[in-house]
C-alpha positions in Angstrom: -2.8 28.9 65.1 -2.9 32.5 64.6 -2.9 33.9 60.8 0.1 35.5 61.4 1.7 32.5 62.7 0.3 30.6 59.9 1.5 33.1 57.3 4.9 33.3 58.8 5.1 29.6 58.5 4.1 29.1 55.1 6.3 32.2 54.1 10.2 30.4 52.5 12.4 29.8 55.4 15.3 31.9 54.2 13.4 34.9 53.0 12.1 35.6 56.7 13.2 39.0 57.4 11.8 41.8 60.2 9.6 39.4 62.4 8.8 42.1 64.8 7.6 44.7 62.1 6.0 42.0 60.0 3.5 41.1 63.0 1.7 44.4 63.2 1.7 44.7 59.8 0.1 41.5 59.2 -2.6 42.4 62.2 -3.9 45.2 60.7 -3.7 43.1 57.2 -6.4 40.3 59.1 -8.6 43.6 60.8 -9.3 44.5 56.9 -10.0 41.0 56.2 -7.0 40.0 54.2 -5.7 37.2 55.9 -7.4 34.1 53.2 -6.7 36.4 50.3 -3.0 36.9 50.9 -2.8 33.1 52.3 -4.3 31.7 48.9 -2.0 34.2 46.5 1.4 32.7 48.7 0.2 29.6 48.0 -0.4 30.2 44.2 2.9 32.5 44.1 5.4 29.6 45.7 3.6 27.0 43.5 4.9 29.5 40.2 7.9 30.3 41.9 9.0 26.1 42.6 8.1 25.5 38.9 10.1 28.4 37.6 12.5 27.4 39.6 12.5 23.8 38.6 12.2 24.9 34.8 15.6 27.4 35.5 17.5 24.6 34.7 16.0 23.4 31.1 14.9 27.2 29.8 18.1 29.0 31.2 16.6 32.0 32.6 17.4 34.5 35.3 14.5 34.1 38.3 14.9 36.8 40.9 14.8 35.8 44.4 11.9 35.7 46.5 11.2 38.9 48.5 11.8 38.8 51.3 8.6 38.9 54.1 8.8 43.1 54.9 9.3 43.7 51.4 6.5 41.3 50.3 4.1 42.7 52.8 4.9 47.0 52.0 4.4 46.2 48.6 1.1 44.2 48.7 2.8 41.3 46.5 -0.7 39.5 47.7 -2.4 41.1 44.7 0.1 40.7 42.2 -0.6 38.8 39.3 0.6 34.9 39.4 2.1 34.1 36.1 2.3 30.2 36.4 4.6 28.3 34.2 4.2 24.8 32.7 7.1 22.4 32.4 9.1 22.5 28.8 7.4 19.2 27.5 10.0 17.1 26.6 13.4 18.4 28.2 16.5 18.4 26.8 19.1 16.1 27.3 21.6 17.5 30.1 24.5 15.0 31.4 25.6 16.8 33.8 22.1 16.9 35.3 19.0 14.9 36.1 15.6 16.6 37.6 14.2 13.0 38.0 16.5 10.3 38.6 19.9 9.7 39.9 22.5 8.2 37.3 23.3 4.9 37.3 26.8 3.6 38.5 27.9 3.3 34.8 26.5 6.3 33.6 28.6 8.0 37.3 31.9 5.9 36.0 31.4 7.2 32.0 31.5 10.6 33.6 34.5 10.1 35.9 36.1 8.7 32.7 35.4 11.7 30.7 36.5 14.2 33.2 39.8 12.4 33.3 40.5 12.4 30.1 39.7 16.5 30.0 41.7 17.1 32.7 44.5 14.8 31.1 44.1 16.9 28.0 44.2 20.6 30.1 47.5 19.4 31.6 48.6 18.4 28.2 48.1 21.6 27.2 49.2 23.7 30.0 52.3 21.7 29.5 52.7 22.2 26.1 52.7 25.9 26.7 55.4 25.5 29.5 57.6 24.1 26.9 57.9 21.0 29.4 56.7 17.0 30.5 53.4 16.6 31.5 54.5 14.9 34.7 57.0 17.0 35.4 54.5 20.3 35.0 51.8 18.3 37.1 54.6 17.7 40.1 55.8 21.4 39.9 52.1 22.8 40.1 51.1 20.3 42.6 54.5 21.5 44.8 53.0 25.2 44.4 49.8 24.3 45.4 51.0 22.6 48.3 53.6 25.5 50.0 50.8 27.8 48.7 47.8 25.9 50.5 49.4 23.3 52.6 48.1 20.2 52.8 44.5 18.9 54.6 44.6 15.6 56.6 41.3 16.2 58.1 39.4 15.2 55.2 36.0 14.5 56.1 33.9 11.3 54.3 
């Protein structure tokens, strides 16, 4: 395989930009020799980037998106610094969202059950401050939404 096509394949999938200008680039990055040194700081740079971005979830921080392959190459990012980050050791309890497992079917239903009972409350609400039934409020909004958006019958499942 040649190193470009071997950096171009290791390079994320949808930051790929400028394959034509990125090929002579990376040519005369190999005639200087570069080619192991920029393959082994992608590697090390994805591996921080997956864990940040894995971790974005727990610690709530912004991560910028991956440059994309021009950009990466003009600026050199092979010589960067790799900040690597380690995984919070216990993480929090989230119920909207699992990094390991999926829920169970109970844990699914206690949610479903939950959500209902918001929304049951919102409409409550909403038609408390219509001055009106909750039924009736849910059938006139529901009308709206309906000559507003029309109805779908190709649902897909």
């Amino acid at each position: 395989m040649e190193p470009f096509d071997e950096f171009w394949e290791l390079y994320p999938h949808g930051r790929r930009s400028a394959k034509w200008k990125c090929r002579p680039k990376y040519a005369k990055l190999v005639k200087k020799g570069l080619h192991p040194q920029i393959m082994e700081a992608l590697h090390l740079q994805l591996k921080a980037y997956n864990t940040k971005l894995k971790n974005k979830v727990l610690t709530k921080t912004f991560i910028a998106d991956w440059k994309l392959s021009e950009t990466w190459l003009n600026g050199g990012c092979w010589e960067d610094d790799v900040v690597t980050v380690k995984a919070p050791a216990i993480p929090p309890k989230n119920q909207y969202y699992s990094l390991d497992t999926e829920k169970s079917a109970a844990e699914k239903e206690k949610d479903r059950q939950q959500e209902k009972i918001h929304a049951d409350k919102s409409w409550a609400y909403l038609a408390q401050v219509a001055n009106k039934k909750v039924e009736d409020y849910k059938q006139e909004m529901m009308a709206k939404h309906k000559k507003k958006y029309g109805t779908r019958h190709d649902k897909k499942s």
